[in-house]
C-alpha positions in Angstrom: -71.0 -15.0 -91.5 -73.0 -12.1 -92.4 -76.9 -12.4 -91.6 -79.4 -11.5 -94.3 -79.6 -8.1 -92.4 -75.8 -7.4 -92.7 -75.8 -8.3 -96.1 -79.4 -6.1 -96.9 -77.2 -3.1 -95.7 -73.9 -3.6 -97.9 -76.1 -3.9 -101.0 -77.9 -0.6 -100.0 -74.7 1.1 -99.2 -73.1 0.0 -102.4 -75.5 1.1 -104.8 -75.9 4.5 -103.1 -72.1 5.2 -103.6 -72.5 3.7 -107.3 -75.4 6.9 -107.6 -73.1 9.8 -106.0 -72.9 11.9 -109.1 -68.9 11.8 -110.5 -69.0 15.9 -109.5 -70.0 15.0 -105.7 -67.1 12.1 -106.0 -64.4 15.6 -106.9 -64.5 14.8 -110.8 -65.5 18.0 -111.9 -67.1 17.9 -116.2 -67.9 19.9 -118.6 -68.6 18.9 -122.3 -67.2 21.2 -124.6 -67.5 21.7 -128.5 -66.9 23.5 -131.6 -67.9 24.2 -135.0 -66.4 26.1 -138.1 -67.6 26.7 -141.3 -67.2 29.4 -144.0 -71.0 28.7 -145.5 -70.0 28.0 -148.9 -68.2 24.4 -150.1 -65.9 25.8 -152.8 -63.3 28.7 -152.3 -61.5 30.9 -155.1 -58.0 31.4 -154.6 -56.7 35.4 -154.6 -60.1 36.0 -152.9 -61.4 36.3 -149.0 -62.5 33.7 -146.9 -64.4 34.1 -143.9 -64.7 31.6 -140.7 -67.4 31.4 -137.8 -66.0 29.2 -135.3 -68.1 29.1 -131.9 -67.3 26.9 -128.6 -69.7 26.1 -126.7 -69.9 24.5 -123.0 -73.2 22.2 -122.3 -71.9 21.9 -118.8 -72.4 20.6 -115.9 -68.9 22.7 -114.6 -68.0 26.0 -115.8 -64.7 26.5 -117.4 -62.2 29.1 -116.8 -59.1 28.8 -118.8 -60.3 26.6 -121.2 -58.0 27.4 -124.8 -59.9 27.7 -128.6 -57.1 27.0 -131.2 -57.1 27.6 -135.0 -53.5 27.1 -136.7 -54.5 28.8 -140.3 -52.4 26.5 -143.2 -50.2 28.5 -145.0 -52.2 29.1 -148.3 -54.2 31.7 -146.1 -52.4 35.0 -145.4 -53.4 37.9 -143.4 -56.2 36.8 -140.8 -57.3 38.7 -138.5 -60.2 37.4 -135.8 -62.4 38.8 -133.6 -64.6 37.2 -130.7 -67.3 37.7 -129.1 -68.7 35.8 -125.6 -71.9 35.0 -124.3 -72.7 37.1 -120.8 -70.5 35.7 -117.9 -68.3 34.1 -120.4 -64.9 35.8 -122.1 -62.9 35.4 -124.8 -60.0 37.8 -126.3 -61.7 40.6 -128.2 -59.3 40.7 -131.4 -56.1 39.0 -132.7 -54.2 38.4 -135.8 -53.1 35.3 -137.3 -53.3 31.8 -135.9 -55.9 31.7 -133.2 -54.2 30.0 -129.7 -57.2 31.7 -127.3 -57.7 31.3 -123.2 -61.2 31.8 -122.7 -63.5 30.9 -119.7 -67.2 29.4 -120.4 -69.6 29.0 -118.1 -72.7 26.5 -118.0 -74.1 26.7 -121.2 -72.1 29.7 -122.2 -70.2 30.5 -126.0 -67.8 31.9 -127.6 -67.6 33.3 -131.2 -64.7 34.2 -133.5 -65.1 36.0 -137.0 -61.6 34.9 -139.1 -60.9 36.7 -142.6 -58.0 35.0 -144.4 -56.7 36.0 -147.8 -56.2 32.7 -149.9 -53.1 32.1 -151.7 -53.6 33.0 -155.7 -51.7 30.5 -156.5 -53.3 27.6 -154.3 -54.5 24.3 -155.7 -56.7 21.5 -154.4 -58.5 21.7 -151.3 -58.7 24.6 -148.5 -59.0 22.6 -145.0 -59.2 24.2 -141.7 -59.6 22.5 -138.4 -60.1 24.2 -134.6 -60.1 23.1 -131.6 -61.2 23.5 -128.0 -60.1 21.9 -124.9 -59.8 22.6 -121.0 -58.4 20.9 -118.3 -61.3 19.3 -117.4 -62.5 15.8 -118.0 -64.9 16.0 -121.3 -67.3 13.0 -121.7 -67.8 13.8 -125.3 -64.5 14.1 -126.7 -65.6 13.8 -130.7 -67.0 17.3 -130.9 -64.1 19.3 -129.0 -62.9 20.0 -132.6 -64.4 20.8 -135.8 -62.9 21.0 -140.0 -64.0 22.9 -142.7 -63.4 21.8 -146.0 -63.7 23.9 -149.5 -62.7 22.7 -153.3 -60.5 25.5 -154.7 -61.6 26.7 -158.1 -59.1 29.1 -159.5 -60.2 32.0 -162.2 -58.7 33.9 -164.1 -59.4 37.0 -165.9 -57.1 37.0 -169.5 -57.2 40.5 -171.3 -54.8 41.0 -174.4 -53.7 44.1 -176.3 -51.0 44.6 -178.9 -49.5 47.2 -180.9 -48.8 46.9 -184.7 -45.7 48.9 -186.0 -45.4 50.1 -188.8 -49.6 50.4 -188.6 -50.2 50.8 -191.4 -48.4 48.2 -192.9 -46.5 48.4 -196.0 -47.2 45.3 -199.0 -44.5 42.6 -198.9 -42.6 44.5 -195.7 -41.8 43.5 -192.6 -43.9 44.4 -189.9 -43.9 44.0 -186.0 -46.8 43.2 -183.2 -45.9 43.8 -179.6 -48.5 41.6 -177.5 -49.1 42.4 -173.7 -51.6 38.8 -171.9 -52.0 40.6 -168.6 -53.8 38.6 -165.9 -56.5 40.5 -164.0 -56.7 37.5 -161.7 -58.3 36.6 -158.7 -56.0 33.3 -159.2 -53.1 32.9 -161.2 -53.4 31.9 -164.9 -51.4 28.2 -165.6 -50.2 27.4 -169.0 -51.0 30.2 -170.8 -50.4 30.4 -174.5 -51.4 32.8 -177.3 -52.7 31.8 -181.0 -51.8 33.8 -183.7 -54.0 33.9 -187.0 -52.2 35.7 -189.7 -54.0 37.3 -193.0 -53.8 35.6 -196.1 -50.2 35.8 -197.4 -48.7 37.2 -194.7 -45.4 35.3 -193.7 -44.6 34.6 -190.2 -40.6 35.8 -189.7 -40.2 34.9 -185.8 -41.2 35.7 -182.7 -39.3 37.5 -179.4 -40.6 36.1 -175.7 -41.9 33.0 -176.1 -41.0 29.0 -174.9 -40.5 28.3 -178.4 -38.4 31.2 -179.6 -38.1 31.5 -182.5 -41.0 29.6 -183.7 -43.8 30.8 -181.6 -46.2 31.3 -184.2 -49.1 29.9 -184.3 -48.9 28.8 -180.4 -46.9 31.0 -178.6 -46.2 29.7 -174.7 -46.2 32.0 -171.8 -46.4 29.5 -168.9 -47.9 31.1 -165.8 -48.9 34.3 -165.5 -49.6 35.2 -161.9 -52.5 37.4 -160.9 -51.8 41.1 -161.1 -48.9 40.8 -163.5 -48.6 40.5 -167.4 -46.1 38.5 -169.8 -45.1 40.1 -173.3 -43.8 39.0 -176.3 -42.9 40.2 -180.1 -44.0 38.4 -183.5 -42.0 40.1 -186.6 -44.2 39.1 -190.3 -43.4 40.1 -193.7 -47.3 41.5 -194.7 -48.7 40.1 -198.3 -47.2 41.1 -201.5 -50.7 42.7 -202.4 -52.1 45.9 -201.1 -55.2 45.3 -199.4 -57.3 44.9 -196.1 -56.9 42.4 -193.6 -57.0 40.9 -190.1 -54.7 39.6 -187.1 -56.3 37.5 -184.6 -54.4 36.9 -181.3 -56.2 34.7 -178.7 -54.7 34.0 -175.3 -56.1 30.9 -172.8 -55.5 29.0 -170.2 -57.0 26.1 -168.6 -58.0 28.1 -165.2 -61.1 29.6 -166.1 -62.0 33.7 -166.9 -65.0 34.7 -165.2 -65.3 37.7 -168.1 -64.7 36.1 -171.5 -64.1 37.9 -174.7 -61.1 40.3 -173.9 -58.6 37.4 -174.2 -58.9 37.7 -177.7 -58.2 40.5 -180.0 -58.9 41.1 -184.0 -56.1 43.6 -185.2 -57.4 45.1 -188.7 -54.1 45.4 -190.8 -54.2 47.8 -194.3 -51.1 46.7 -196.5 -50.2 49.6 -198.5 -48.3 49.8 -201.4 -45.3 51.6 -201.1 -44.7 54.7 -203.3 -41.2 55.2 -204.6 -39.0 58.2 -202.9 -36.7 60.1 -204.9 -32.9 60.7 -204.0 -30.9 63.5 -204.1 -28.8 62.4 -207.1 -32.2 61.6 -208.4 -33.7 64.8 -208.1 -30.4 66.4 -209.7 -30.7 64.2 -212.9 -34.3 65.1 -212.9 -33.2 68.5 -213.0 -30.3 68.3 -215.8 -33.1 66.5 -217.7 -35.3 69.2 -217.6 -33.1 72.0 -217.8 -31.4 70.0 -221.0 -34.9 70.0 -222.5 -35.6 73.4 -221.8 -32.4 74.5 -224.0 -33.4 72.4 -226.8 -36.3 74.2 -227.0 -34.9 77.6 -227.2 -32.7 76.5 -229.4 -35.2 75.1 -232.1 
């Protein structure tokens, strides 16, 4: 049996062991983390997005060869990175594309990265973008070794419309023609575009050339989408009112991604309607001349 003494000693012994910190017992630790954000909570696609990811290492081991990864989803193009790392700490200066990164950190050190991305005009829905950092290592706080940024995409779209009226002007109950060019200045693609057509009084709508509904585009002509940088075009072909007179064309193009400079989807054309004046023929112009020269020999004849 053990005497009091004997026992006195194994507790002693046992809770000193318990107390040998885990890095005196070979178990080296560092606790490593990241964050990422792009400052803003809402994104525009066709624009630039910019990322500040930094990892940081609170200790108590240094790191060498710990990794920082970023894998960019595919609605961003073109990133490029830089990095920069806290003295005694390293990181790769510069990369492009998805960021897979061996970097060493000691206690207390960071490292930053700078990421541009283009965003995909035509994304929808919600940017997200996670990194990561991890070492070989035993990390006691796993939940901040990586880090998401989230943004709403809002797309915009800048409509402008032009058109070109043949015969301009117009002649009074004749057919007449407007070419219409809906070009998208972007940022983001424009969705479900269509163009409204507003005709004078007592013009006739004939039919129209390039839209959905051909021939029947008027008043609603469809486009569909109309991606950023590019423009759609289509024809209408009206007979102009009977009457000579004064009047007005209005074309309006939307779309329900929104234009961050309204007004120049929409265009007034003023149309005059003249009224034609009669042309003479050749065979005309001869029997005018008979006619006159028949008169003139009466004459001299009386």
């Amino acid at each position: 049996m053990f005497s009091k003494h004997s026992l006195l000693s194994v507790i002693i012994l046992t809770t000193l062991l318990l107390a040998v910190p885990a890095a005196h017992a070979g178990i080296m630790t560092a606790d490593l983390s990241i964050t990422k954000t792009d400052g803003a909570a809402t994104s525009i696609p066709g624009t630039m997005v910019t990322y500040t990811i930094v990892g940081a290492n609170a200790g108590a081991a240094d790191v060498l060869g710990g990794t920082v990864a970023d894998t960019f989803p595919a609605i961003l193009t073109g990133c490029t990175w830089t990095c920069v790392a806290s003295a005694g700490s390293s990181c790769t200066a510069a990369g492009a594309g998805d960021i897979n990164d061996a970097v060493n950190l000691l206690n207390g050190g960071t490292v930053t990265y700078t990421a541009t991305c283009g965003i995909d005009p035509s994304a929808t829905g919600v940017l997200s973008n996670t990194a990561t950092i991890s070492s070989a290592l035993t990390d006691p706080n796993m939940a901040d070794n990586s880090a998401t940024d989230m943004n709403t995409l809002t797309p915009m779209a800048n409509l402008v419309i032009s058109s070109v009226l043949t015969p301009s002007p117009a002649t009074a109950g004749q057919i007449f023609t407007v070419d219409v060019t809906v070009t998208n200045n972007g940022p983001s693609d424009a969705t479900s575009v269509t163009v409204t057509s507003t005709f004078p009084p007592g013009a006739i709508f004939n039919s129209t050339t390039g839209c959905a509904e051909d021939p029947n585009g008027v008043p609603t002509c469809t486009l569909g989408t109309i991606p950023a940088g590019q423009a759609s075009m289509f024809s209408i072909l009206a007979t102009a009112p009977a009457a000579a007179g004064n009047g007005s064309l209005t074309l309006a193009a939307a779309s329900p991604v929104a234009d961050p400079t309204p007004g120049d989807e929409t265009e007034i054309i003023p149309i005059a309607f003249n009224v034609e004046i009669p042309t003479v023929s050749e065979w005309g112009l001869m029997l005018l001349a008979l006619m006159l020269g028949g008169a003139a020999l009466w004459r001299m004849r009386r």
